[in-house]
C-alpha positions, 0 to 999 in steps of 0.5 A, a space after each residue: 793302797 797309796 797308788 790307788 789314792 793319786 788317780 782321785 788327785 790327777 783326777 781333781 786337777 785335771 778337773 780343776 784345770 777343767 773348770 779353769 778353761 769354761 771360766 775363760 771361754 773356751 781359752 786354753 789356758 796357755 792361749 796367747 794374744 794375738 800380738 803376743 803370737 805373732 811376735 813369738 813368729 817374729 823371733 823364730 824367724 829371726 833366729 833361723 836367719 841368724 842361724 842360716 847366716 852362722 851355717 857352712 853347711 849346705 846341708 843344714 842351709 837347705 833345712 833352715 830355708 825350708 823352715 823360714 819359708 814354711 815359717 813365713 808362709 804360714 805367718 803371712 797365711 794367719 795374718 791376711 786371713 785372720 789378723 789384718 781384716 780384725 785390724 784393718 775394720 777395727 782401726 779402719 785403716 786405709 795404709 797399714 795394712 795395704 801396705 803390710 800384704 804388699 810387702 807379703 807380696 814381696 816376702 812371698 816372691 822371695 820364697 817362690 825363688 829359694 824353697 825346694 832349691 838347692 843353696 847354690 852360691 852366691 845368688 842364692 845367698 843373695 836372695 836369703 840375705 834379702 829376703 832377711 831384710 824384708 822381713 826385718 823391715 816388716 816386723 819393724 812397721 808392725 810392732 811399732 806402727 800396727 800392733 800398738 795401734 791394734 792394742 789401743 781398740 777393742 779387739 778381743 787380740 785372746 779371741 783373735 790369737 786362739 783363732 789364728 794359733 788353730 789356723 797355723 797348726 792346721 796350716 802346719 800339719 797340711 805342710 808336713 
């Protein structure tokens, strides 16, 4: 008899958590902002690097710049489709973020030159190394620079990190 009484009790839960959802939209509960998103990114990426720069594995090196590039590619993939255009009307910006897709250029050059290839030495190394820097660079100007400045408009950034988290996964899954 006591296990006939949970399902009623995951039952009522589910529907409490339910109603929490049309509450906010349409917005899973567990949503983040679209700043909040791409800071998550930010210190992914950061920890593979570190990671690579820890690693003697050839192995291992090969798997953490496939992840980097498949991280990176997909990050740069949601902000120019999603996040810079929001940004860019909302700010009515004409430097950040022209400035912003052009360091992607950048990044993605980098990425062209080390996915699918075997870390083979220095020269290899060399353009990880670099690739790093870029990338620190970058998410410097964005979370001093861009994301403050994208916090003081109206952006709905909830709405814009729900539409950008469906784009990764979906870009993610085509990935696989």
């Amino acid at each position: 008899m006591h296990s006939t009484h949970n399902p009623p009790n995951n039952q009522g839960t589910a529907m409490t958590t339910h109603t929490k959802n049309t509450a906010t939209s349409k917005t899973p509960a567990a949503a983040k902002d679209a700043i909040a998103l791409l800071k998550a990114d930010h210190e992914t990426v950061s920890g593979l690097f570190a990671d690579y720069e820890k690693s003697d594995s050839s192995k291992k090196r090969k798997a953490l710049v496939a992840e980097i590039c498949s991280e990176l590619s997909v990050h740069a993939q949601i902000e120019e489709e999603i996040f810079y255009p929001a940004v860019k009307k909302a700010l009515k910006d004409k430097l950040l973020v022209p400035e912003a897709t052009v360091e992607h250029a950048g990044v993605k050059g980098l990425i062209a030159q080390i996915e699918g290839v075997e870390p083979d030495g220095e020269v290899f190394d060399a353009k990880v190394k670099v690739l790093s820097e870029y990338v620190k660079h970058h998410v410097k100007e964005e979370q001093t620079e861009m994301f403050p400045k994208a916090k003081a408009t109206s952006l709905d950034l909830l709405e814009l990190g729900v539409q950008m988290a469906a784009r990764k996964a979906e870009l993610l899954a085509a990935r696989s």
